[in-house]
C-alpha positions, 0 to 999 in steps of 0.5 A: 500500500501506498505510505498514506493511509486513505479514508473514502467518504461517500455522501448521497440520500439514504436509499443511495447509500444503503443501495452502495453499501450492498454493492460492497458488500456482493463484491468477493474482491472486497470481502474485507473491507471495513466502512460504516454507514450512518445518518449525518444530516437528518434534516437534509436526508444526507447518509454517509459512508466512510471506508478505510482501505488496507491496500491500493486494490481495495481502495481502487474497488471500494472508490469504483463501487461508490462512484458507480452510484451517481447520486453519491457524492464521492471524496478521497483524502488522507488519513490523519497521522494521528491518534485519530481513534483515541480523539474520537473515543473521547468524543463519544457519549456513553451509550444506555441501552436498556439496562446496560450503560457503556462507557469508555474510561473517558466517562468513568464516573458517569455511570446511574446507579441502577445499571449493569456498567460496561466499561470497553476500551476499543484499541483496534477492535469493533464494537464500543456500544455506539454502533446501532448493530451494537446497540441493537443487540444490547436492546434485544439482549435486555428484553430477551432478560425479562423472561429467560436466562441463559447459562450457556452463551457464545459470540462469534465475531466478539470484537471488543467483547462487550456483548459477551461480557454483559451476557457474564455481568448479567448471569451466565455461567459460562461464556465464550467468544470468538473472533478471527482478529488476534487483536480483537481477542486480546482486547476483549479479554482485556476488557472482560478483566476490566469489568471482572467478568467471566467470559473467555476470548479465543482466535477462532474461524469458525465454530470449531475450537475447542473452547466453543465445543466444550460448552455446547449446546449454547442458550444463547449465540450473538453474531454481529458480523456482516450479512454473508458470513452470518449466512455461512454460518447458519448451520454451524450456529444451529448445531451450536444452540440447543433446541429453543435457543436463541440467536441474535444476529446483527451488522446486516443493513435493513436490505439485508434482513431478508436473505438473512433470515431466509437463511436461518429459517431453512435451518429451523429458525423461527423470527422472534423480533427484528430491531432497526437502528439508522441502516442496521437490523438486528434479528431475533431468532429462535431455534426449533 
């Protein structure tokens, strides 16, 4: 890659947009990327992506993609030299989502008293509480508590953990998350040691590790990854949940939600509910 570490910035009406990042997503060549999407100016129906090539090839292919939509507004600039992740954390407000408060060590203090506090320190990792996806599974989580409680869960994709580490705060007995990021594993432990929480984190592909299979059958599996790996995984998220376990899935955009839940419902899955935050659902499944 080039010494310059680029971000692309796509502007247009949200339709646009989610139509953009559909067509990211369907392309194989960049399966990989990483990009969000969100709502910037409500008043004026802008909605906004920002992707973040690795390499020359994947910033040629996601640029091409965005510019094939001609009502995105379309610019390429430098990353910032800096810290920009930390810059940004500091700005972030806590998030409450039902009875979960997540905070970063910026908000230390702020917590009401009432809540489960959920202290999660990013570094490299997706998943501090303020994406919808994210939210979207701490609120589906927080209702799914007021009538079943579940001793065996299992997240695939855990990023920072915090999905896995509210299930530990909140009851369960056993927990374990997986990701295929190195990093993302050492930050989750990390931060399941800073909220005292008995969840462990494990470098994982896949549903097959040791750790995972040791549990199994799970009560519960969150999955907040992206619409094909969700689809890829149906079966193996099948054989790892009991019968009439549950499954929450996110980090697939509303255009998404129907291929998903076709996939899972040719497995056996039954739809319990389905959230919608900006551009994101998250389902609510449950195994037959």
């Amino acid at each position: 890659m080039t010494d310059t570490a680029l971000q692309i910035i796509a502007r247009g009406p949200r339709a646009v947009a989610e139509a953009a990042a559909a067509a990211l997503d369907a392309d194989p060549r960049l399966e990989g990327a990483t990009y969000s999407i969100l709502e910037e100016d409500e008043a004026r129906g802008v909605w906004r992506i920002d992707a973040f090539p690795t390499d020359d090839d994947e910033a040629a292919g996601v640029e091409t993609t965005l510019k094939g939509f001609a009502d995105l507004k379309v610019q390429v600039e430098p990353l910032a030299d800096a810290d920009w992740l930390a810059m940004a954390l500091s700005g972030l407000p806590p998030v409450r989502a039902g009875r979960f408060f997540v905070y970063g060590a910026h908000d230390t203090g702020r917590a009401p008293a009432n809540a489960v506090k959920l202290r999660i320190e990013a570094g490299a990792a997706f998943g501090t509480g303020h994406h919808g996806t994210t939210v979207g599974c701490l609120q589906a989580y927080n209702d799914l508590l007021k009538g079943h409680r579940f001793a065996r869960v299992l997240d695939v994709g855990a990023g920072t953990g915090v999905l896995a580490i509210a299930a530990a705060r909140t009851g369960s007995s056993h927990v374990v998350g997986t990701d295929i990021d190195p990093v993302s594993v050492r930050i989750s432990n990390e931060n399941a040691r800073l909220n005292g929480a008995g969840a462990r984190f494990v470098h994982a592909s896949g549903l097959g590790h040791p750790a995972v299979r040791a549990f199994a059958p799970y009560d519960l599996a969150f999955a907040n990854i992206l619409a094909r790996p969700l689809v890829g995984l149906s079966l193996d998220i099948r054989r790892a949940l009991r019968p009439g376990g549950f499954a929450i899935l996110s980090g697939l955009l509303r255009t998404q939600a129907r291929t998903v839940r076709a996939a899972y419902a040719s497995r056996g899955f039954s739809l319990v509910r389905a959230l919608h935050r900006d551009a994101w659902t998250t389902l609510v499944l449950k195994r037959g």
